[in-house]
PDB file as gemmi writes it, atoms N, CA and C in Angstrom:
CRYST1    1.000    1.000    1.000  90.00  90.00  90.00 P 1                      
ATOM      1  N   UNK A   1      48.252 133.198  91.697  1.00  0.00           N  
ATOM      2  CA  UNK A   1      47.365 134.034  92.473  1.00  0.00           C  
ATOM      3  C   UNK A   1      47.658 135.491  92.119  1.00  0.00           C  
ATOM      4  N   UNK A   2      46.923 136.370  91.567  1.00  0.00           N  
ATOM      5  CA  UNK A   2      46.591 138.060  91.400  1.00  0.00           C  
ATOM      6  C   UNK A   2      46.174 138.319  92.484  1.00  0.00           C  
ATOM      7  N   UNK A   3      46.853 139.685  92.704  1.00  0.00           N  
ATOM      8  CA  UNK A   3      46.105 140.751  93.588  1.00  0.00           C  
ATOM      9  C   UNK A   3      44.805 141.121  92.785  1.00  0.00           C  
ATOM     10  N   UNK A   4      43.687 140.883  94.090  1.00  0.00           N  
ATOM     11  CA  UNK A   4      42.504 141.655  93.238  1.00  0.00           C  
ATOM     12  C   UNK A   4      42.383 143.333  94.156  1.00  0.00           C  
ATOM     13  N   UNK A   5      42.099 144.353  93.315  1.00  0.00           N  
ATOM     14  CA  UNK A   5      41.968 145.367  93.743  1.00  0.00           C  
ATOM     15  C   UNK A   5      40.981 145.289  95.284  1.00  0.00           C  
ATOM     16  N   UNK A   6      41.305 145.830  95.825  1.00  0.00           N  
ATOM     17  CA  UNK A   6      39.975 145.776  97.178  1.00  0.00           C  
ATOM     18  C   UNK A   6      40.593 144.744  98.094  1.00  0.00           C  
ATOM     19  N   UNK A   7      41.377 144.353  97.886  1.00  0.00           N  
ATOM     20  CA  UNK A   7      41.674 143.251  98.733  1.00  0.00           C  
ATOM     21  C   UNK A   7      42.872 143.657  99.524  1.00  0.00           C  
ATOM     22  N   UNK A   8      43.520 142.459 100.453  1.00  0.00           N  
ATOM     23  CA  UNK A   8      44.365 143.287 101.509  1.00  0.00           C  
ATOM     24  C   UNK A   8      45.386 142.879 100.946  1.00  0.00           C  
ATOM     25  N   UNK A   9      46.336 144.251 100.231  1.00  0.00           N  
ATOM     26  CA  UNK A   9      47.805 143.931  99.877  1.00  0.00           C  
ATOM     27  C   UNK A   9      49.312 144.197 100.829  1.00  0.00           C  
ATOM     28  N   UNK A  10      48.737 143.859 101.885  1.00  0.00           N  
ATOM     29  CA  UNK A  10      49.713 143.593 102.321  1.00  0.00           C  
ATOM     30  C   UNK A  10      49.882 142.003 102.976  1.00  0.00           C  
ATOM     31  N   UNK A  11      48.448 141.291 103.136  1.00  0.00           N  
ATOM     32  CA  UNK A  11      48.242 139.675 102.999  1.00  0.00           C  
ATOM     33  C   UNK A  11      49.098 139.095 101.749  1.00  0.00           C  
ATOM     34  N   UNK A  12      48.409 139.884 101.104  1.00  0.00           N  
ATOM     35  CA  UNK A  12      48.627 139.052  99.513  1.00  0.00           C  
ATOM     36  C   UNK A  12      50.596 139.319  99.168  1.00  0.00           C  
ATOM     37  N   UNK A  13      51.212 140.192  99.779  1.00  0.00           N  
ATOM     38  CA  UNK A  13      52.038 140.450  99.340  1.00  0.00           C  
ATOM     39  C   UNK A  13      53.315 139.537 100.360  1.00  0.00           C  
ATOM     40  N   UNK A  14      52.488 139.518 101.781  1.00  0.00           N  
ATOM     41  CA  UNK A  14      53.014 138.826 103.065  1.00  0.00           C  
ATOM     42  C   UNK A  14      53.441 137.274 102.747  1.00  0.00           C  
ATOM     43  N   UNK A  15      52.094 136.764 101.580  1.00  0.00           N  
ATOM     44  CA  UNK A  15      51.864 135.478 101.134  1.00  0.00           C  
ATOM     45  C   UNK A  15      53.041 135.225 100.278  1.00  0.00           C  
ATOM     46  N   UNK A  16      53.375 135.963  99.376  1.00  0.00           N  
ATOM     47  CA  UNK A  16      54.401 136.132  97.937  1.00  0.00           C  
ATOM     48  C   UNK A  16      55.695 135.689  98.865  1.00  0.00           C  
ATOM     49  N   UNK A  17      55.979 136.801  99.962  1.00  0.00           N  
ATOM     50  CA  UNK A  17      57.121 136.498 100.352  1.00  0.00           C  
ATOM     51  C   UNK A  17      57.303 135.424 101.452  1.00  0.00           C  
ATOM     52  N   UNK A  18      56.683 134.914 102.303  1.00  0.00           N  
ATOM     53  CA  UNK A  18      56.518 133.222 102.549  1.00  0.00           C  
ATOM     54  C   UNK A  18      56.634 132.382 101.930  1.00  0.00           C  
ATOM     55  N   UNK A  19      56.181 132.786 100.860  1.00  0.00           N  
ATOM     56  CA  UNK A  19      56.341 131.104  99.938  1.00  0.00           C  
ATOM     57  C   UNK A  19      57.243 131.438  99.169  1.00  0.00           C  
ATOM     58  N   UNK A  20      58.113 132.450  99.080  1.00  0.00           N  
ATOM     59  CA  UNK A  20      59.475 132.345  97.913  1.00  0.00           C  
ATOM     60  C   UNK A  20      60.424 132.287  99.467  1.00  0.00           C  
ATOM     61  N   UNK A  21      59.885 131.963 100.488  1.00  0.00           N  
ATOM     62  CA  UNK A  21      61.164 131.642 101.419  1.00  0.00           C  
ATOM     63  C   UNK A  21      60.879 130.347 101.928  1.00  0.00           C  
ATOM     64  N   UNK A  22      59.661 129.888 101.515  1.00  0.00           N  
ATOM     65  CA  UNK A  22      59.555 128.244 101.545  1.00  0.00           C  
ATOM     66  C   UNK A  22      60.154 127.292 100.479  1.00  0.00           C  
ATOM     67  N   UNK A  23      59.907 128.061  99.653  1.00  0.00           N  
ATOM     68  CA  UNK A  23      60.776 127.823  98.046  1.00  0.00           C  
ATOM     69  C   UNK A  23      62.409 127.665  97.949  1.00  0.00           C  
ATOM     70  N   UNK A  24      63.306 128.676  98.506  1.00  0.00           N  
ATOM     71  CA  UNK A  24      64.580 128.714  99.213  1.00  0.00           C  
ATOM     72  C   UNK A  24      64.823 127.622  99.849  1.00  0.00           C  
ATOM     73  N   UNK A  25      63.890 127.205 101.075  1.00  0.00           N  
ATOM     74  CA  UNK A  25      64.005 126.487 102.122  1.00  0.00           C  
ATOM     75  C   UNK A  25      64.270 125.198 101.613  1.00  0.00           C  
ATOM     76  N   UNK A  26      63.083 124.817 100.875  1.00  0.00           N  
ATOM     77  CA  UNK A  26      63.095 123.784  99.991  1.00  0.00           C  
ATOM     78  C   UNK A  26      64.272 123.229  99.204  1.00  0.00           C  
ATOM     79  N   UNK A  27      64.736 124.449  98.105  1.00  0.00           N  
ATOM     80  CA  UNK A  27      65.920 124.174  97.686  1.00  0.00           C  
ATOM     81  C   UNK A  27      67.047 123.852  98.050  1.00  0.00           C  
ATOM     82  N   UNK A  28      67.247 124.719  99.552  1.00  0.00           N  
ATOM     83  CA  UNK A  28      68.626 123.763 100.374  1.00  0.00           C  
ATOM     84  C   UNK A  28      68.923 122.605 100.496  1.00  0.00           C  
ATOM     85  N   UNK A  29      67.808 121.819 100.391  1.00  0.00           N  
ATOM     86  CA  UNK A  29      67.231 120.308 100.832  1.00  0.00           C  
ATOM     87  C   UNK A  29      68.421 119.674  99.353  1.00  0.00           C  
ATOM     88  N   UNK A  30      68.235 120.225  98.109  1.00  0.00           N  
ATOM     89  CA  UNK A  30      69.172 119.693  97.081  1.00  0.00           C  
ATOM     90  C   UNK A  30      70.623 119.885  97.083  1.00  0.00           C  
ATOM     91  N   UNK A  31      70.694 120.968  97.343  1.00  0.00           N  
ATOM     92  CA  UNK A  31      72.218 121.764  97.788  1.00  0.00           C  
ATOM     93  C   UNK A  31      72.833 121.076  98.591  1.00  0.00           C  
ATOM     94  N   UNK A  32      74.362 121.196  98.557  1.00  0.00           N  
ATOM     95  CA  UNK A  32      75.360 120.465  99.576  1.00  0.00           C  
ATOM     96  C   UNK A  32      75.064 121.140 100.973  1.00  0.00           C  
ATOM     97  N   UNK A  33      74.761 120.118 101.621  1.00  0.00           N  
ATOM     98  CA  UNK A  33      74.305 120.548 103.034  1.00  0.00           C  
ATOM     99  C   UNK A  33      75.501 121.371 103.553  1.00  0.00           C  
ATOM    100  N   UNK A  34      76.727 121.164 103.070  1.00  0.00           N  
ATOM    101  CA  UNK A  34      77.855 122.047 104.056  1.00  0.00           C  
ATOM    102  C   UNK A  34      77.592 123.144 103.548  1.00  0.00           C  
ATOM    103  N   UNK A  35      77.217 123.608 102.264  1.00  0.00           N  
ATOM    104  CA  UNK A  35      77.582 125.256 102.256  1.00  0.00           C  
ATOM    105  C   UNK A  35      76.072 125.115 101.041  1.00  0.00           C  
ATOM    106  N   UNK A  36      75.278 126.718 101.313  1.00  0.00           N  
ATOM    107  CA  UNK A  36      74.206 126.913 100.890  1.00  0.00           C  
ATOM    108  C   UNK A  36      73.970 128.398 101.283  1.00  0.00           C  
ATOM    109  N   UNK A  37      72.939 128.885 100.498  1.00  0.00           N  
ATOM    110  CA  UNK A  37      72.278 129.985 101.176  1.00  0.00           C  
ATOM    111  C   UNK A  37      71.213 130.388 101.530  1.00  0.00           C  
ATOM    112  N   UNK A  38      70.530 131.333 102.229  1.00  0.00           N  
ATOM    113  CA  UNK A  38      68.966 131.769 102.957  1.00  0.00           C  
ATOM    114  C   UNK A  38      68.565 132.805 102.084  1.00  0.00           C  
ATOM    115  N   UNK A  39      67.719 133.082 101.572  1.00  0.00           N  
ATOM    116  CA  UNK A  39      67.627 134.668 101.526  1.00  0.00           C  
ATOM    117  C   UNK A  39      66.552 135.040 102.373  1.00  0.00           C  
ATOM    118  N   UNK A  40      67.280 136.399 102.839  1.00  0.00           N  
ATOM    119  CA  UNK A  40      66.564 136.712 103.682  1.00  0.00           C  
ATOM    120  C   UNK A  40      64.911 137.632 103.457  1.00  0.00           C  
ATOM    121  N   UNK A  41      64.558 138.457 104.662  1.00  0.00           N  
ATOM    122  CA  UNK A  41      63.316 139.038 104.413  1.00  0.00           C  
ATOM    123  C   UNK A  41      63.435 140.099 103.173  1.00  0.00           C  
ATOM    124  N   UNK A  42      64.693 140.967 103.396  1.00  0.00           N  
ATOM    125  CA  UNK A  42      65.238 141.951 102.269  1.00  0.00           C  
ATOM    126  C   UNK A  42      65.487 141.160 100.718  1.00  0.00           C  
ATOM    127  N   UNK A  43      65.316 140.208 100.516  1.00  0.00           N  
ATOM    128  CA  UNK A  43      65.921 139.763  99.061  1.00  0.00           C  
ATOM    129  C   UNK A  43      67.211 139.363  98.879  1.00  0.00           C  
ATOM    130  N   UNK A  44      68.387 139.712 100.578  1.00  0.00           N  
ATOM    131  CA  UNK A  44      69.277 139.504 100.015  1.00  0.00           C  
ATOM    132  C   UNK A  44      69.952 138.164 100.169  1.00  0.00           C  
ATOM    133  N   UNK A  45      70.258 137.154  99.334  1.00  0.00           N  
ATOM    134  CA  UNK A  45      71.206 135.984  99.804  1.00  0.00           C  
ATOM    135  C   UNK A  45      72.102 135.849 100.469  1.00  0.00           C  
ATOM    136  N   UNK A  46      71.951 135.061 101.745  1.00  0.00           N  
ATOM    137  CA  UNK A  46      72.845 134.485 103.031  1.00  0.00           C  
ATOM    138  C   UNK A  46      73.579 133.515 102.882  1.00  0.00           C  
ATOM    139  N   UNK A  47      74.903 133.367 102.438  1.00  0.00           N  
ATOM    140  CA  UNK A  47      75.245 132.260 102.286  1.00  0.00           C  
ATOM    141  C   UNK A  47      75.941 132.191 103.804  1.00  0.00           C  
ATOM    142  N   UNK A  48      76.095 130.383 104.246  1.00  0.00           N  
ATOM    143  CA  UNK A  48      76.813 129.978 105.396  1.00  0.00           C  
ATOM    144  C   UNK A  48      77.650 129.068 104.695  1.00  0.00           C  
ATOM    145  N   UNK A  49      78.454 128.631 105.072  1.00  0.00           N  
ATOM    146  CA  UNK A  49      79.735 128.223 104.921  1.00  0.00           C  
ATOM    147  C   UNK A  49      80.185 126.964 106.585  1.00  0.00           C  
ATOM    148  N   UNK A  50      80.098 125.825 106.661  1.00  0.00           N  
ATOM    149  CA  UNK A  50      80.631 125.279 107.717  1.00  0.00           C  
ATOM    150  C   UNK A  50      82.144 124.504 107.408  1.00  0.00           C  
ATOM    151  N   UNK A  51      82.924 124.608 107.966  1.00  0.00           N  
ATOM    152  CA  UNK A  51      83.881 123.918 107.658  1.00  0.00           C  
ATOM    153  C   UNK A  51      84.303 122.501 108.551  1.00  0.00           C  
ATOM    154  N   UNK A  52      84.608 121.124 108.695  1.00  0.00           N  
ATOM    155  CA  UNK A  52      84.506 120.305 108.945  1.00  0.00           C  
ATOM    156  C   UNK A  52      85.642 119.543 108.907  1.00  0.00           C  
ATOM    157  N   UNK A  53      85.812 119.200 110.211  1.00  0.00           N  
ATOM    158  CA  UNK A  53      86.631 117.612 109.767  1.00  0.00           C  
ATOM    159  C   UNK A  53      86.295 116.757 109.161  1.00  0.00           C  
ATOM    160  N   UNK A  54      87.332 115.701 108.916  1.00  0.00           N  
ATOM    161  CA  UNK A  54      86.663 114.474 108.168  1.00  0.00           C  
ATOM    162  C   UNK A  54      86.424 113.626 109.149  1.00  0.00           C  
ATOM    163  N   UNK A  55      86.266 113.679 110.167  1.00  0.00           N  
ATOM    164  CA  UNK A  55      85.556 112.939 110.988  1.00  0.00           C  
ATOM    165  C   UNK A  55      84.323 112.286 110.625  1.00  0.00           C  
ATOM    166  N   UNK A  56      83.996 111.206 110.531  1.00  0.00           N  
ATOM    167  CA  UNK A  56      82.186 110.739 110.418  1.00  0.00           C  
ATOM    168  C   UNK A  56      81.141 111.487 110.906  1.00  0.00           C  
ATOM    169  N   UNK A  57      81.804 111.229 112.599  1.00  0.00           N  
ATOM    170  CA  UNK A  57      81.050 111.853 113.459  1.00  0.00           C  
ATOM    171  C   UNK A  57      80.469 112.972 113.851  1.00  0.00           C  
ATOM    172  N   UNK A  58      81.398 113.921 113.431  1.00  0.00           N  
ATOM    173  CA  UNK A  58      81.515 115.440 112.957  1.00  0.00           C  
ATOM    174  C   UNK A  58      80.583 115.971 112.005  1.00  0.00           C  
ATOM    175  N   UNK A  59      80.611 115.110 110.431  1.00  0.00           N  
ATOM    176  CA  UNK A  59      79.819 115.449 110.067  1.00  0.00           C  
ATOM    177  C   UNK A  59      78.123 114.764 109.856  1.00  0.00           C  
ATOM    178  N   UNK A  60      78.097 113.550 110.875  1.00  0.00           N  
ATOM    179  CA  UNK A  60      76.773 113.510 111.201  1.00  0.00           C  
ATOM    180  C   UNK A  60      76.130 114.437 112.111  1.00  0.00           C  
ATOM    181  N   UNK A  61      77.367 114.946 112.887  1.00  0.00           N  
ATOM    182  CA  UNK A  61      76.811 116.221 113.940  1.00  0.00           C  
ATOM    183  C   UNK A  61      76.286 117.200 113.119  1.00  0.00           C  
ATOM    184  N   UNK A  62      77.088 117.519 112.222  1.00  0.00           N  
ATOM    185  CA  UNK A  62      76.763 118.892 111.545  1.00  0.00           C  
ATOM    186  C   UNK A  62      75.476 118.640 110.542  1.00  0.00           C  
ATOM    187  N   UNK A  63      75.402 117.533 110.170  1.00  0.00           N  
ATOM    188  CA  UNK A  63      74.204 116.905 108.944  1.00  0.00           C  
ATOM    189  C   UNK A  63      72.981 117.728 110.225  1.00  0.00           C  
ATOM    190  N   UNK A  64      73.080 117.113 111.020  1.00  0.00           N  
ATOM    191  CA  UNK A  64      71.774 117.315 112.238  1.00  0.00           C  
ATOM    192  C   UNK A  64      71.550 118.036 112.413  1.00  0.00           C  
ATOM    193  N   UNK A  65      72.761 119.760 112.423  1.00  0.00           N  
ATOM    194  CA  UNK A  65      72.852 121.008 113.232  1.00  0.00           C  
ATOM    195  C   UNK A  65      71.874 121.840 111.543  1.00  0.00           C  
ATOM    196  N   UNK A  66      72.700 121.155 110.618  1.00  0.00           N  
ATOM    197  CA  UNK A  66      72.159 121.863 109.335  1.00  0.00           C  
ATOM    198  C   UNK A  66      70.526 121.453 109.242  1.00  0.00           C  
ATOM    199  N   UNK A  67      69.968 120.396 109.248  1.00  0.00           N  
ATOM    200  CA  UNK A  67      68.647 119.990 109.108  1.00  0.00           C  
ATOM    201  C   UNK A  67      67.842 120.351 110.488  1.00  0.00           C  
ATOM    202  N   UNK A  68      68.162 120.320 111.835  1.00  0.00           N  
ATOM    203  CA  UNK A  68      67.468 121.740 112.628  1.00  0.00           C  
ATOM    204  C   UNK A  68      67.384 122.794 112.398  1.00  0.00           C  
ATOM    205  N   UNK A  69      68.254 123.723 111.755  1.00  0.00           N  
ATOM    206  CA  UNK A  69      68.381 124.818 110.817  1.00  0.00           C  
ATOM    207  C   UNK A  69      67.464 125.135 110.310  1.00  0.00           C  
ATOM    208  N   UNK A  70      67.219 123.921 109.097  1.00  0.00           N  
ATOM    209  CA  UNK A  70      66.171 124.452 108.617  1.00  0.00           C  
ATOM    210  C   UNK A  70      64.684 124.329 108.415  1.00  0.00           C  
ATOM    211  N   UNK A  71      64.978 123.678 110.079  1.00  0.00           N  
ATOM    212  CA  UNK A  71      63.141 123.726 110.362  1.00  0.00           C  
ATOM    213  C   UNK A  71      62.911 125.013 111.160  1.00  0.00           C  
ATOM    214  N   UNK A  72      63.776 125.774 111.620  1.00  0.00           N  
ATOM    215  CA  UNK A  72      63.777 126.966 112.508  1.00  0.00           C  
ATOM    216  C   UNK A  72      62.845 128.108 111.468  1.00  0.00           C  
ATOM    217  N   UNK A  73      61.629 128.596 111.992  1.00  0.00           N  
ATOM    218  CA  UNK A  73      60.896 129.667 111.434  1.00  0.00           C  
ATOM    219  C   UNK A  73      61.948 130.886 110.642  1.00  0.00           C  
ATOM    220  N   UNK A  74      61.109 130.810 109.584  1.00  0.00           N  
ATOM    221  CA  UNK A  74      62.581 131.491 108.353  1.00  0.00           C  
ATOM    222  C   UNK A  74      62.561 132.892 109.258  1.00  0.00           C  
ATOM    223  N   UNK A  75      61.768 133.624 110.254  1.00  0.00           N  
ATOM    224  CA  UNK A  75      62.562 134.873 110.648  1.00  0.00           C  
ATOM    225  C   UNK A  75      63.357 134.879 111.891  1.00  0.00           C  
ATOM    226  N   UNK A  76      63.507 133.612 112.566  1.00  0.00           N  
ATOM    227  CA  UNK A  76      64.453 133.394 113.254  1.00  0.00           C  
ATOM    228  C   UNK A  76      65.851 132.545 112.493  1.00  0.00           C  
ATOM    229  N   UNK A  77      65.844 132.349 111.531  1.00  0.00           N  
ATOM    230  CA  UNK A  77      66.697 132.081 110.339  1.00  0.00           C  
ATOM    231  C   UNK A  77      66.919 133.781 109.977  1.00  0.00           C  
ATOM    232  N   UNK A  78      66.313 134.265 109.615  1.00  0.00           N  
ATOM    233  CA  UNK A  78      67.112 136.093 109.145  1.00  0.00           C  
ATOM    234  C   UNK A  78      67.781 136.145 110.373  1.00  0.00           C  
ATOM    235  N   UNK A  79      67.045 136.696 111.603  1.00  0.00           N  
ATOM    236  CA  UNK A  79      67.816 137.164 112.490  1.00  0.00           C  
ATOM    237  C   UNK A  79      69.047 136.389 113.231  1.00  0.00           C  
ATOM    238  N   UNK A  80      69.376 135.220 113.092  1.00  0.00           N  
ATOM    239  CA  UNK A  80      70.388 134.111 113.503  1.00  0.00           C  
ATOM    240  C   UNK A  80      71.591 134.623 112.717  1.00  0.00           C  
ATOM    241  N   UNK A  81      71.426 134.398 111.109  1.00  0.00           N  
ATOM    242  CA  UNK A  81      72.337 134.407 110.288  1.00  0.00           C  
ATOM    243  C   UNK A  81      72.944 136.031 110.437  1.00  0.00           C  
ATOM    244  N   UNK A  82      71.768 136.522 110.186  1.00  0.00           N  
ATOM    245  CA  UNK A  82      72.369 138.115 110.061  1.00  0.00           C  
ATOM    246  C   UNK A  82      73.358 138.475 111.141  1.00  0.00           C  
ATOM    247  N   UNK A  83      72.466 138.205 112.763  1.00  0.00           N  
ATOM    248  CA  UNK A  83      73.998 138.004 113.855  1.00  0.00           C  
ATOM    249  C   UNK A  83      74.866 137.385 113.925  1.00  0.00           C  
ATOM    250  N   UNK A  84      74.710 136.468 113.146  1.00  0.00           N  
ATOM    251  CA  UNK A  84      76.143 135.586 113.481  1.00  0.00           C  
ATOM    252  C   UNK A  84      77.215 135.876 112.618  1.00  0.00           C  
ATOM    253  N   UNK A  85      76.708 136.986 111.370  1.00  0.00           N  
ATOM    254  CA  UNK A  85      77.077 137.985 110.375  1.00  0.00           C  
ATOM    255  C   UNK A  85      78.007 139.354 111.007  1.00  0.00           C  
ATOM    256  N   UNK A  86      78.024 138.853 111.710  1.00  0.00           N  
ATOM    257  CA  UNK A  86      78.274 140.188 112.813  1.00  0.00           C  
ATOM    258  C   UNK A  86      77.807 141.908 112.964  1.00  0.00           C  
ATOM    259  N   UNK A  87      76.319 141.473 112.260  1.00  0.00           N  
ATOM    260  CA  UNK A  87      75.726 143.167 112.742  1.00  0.00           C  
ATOM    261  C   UNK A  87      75.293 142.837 113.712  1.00  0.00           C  
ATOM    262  N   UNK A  88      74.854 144.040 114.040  1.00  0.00           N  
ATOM    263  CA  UNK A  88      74.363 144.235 115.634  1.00  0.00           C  
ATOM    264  C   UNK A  88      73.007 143.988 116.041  1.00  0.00           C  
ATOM    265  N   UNK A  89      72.388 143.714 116.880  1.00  0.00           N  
ATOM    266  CA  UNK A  89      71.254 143.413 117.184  1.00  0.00           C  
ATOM    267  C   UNK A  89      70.114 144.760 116.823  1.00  0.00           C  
ATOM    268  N   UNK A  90      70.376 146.459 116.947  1.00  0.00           N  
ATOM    269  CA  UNK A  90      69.783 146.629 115.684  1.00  0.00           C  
ATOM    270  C   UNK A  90      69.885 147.167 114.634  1.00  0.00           C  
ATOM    271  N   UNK A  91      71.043 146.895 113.700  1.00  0.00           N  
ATOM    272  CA  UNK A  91      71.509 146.684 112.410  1.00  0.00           C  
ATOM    273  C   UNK A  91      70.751 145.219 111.947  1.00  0.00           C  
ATOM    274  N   UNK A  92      70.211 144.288 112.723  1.00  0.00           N  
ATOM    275  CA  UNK A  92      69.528 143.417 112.402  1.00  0.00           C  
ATOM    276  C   UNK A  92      68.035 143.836 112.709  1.00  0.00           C  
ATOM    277  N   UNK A  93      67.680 144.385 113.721  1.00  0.00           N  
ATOM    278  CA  UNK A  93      66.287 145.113 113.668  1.00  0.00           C  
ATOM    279  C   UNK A  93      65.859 145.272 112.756  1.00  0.00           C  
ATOM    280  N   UNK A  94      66.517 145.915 111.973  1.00  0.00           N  
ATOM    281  CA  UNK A  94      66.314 147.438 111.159  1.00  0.00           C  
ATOM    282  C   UNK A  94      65.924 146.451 109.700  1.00  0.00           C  
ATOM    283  N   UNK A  95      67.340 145.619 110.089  1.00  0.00           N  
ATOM    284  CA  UNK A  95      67.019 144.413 108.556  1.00  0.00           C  
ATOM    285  C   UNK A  95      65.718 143.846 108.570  1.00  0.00           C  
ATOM    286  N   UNK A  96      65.220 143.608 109.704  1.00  0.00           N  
ATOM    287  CA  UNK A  96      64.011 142.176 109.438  1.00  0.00           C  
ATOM    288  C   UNK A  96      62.987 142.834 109.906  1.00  0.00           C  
ATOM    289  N   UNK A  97      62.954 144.529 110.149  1.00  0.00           N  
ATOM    290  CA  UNK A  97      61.302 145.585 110.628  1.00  0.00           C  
ATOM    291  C   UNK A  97      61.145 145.063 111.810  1.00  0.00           C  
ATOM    292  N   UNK A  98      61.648 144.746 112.560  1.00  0.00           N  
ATOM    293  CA  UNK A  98      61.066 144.367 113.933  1.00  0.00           C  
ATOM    294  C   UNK A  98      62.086 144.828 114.987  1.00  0.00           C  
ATOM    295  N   UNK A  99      61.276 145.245 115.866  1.00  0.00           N  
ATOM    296  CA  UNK A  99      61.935 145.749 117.377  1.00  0.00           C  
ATOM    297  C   UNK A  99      63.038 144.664 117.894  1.00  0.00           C  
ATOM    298  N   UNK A 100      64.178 145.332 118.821  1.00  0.00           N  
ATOM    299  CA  UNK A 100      65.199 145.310 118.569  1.00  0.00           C  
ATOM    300  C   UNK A 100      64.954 143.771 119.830  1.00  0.00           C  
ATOM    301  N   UNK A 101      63.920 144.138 121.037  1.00  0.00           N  
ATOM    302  CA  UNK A 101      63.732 142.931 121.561  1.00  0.00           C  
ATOM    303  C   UNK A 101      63.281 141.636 120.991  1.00  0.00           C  
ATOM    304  N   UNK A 102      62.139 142.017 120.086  1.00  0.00           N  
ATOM    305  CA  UNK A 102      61.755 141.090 119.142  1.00  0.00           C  
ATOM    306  C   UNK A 102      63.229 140.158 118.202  1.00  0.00           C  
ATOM    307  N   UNK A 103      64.097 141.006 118.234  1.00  0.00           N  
ATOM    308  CA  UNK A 103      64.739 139.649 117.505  1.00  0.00           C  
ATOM    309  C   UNK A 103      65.464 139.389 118.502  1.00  0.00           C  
ATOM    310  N   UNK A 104      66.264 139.883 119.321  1.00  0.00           N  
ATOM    311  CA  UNK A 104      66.490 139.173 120.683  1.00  0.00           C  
ATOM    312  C   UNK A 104      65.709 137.676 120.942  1.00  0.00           C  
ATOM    313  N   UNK A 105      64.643 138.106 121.075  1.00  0.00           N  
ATOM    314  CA  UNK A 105      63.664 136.813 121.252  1.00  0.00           C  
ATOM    315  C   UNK A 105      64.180 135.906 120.449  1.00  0.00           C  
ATOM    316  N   UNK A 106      63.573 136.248 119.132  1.00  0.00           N  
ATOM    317  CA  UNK A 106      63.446 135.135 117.972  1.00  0.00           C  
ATOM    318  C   UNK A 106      65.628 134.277 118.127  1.00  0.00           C  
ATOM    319  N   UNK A 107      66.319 135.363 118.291  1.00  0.00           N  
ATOM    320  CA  UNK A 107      67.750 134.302 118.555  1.00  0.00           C  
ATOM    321  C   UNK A 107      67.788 133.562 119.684  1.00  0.00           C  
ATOM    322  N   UNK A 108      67.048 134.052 120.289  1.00  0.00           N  
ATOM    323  CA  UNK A 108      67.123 132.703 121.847  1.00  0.00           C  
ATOM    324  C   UNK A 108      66.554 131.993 121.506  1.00  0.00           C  
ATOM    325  N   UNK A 109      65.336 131.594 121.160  1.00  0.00           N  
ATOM    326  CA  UNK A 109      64.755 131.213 120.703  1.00  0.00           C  
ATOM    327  C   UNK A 109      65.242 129.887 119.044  1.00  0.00           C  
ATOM    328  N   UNK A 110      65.755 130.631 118.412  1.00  0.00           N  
ATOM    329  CA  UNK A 110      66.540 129.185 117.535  1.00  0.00           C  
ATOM    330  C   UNK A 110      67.646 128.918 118.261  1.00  0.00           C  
ATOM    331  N   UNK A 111      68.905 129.744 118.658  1.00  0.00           N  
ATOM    332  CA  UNK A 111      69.690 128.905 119.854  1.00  0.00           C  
ATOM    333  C   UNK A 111      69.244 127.984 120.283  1.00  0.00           C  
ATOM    334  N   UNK A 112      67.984 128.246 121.274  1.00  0.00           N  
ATOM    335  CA  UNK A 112      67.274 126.946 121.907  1.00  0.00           C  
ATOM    336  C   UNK A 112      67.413 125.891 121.531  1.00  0.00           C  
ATOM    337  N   UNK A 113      66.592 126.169 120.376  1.00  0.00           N  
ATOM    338  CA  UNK A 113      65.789 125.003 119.822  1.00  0.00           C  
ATOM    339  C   UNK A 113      67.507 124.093 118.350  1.00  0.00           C  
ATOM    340  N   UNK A 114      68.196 124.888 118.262  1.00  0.00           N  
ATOM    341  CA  UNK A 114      69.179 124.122 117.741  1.00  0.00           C  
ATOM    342  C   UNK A 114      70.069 123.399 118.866  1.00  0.00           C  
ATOM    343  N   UNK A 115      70.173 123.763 120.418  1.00  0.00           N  
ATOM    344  CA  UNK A 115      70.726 123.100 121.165  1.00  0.00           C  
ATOM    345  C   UNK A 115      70.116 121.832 122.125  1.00  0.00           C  
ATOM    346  N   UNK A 116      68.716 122.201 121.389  1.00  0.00           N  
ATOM    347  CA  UNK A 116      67.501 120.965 121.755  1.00  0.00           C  
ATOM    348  C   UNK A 116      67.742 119.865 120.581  1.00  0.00           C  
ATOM    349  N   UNK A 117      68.001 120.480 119.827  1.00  0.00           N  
ATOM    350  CA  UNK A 117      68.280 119.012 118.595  1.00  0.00           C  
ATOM    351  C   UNK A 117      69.436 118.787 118.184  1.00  0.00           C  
ATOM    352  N   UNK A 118      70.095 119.255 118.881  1.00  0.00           N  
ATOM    353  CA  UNK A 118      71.636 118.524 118.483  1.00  0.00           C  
ATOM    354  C   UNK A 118      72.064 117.962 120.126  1.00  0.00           C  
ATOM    355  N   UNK A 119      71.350 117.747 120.842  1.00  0.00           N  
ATOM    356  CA  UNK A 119      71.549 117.182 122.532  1.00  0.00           C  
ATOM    357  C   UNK A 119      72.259 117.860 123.276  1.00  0.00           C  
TER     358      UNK A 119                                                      
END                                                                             
C-alpha cells in the first residue's frame, strides 16, 4: 500500500504502525514464550524476561499469563511494560502521546483483564 498524495497521512501512516505491531505480536507466538520482546509505539524494543520454577504448574500459569498478554490491545501492552519498566506514569505519557490519565486507564485496564484470565 502507497501513500497517495491527497489522502489522509496520518491514517495511512496510523495503518503502517498497527500492522508492524501486529507483525511483532505475531512473532512472539514463535519465540520462547519465557523471554521475548514488544516494540513499542516509539520503535523501541521491550524485552520481558520471566523467571520460573520448574514447577509444571508454574509454568502452565505463566504459559496463560504470557498468552493473555498478548491478546491485551498493543497500547495497553506499551503502557504496562513501560511501567513495570519503572518510568513513571508520565515518563510513560510522554512515551505513548497520550494523557497521563489515559494511560492510567489503559494499565487498569490490562491488570484487569490479565487477572480475569489467569483466575
Amino acid at each position: 500500500m502507497q501513500f497517495k498524495p491527497g489522502s489522509n497521512m496520518k491514517a495511512w501512516l496510523f495503518t503502517i504502525l498497527r500492522n508492524a505491531n501486529f507483525g511483532q505480536l505475531r512473532r512472539l507466538k514463535i519465540h520462547n514464550p519465557i523471554s521475548s520482546t514488544v516494540e513499542n509505539n516509539t520503535g523501541e524494543s521491550v524485552a520481558y524476561d520471566v523467571a520460573i520454577p520448574g514447577n509444571q504448574e508454574d509454568s502452565a500459569n505463566l504459559r496463560d499469563i504470557l498468552e493473555a498478554f498478548k491478546r491485551l490491545p498493543i497500547n495497553q501492552i506499551d503502557s504496562l511494560l513501560l511501567l513495570t519498566r519503572g518510568h513513571s506514569y508520565e515518563k510513560v505519557a510522554d512515551n505513548v502521546c497520550a494523557p497521563v490519565g489515559t494511560v492510567k486507564s489503559r494499565v487498569a485496564r490490562a491488570r484487569k483483564a490479565l487477572r480475569k484470565a489467569c483466575g
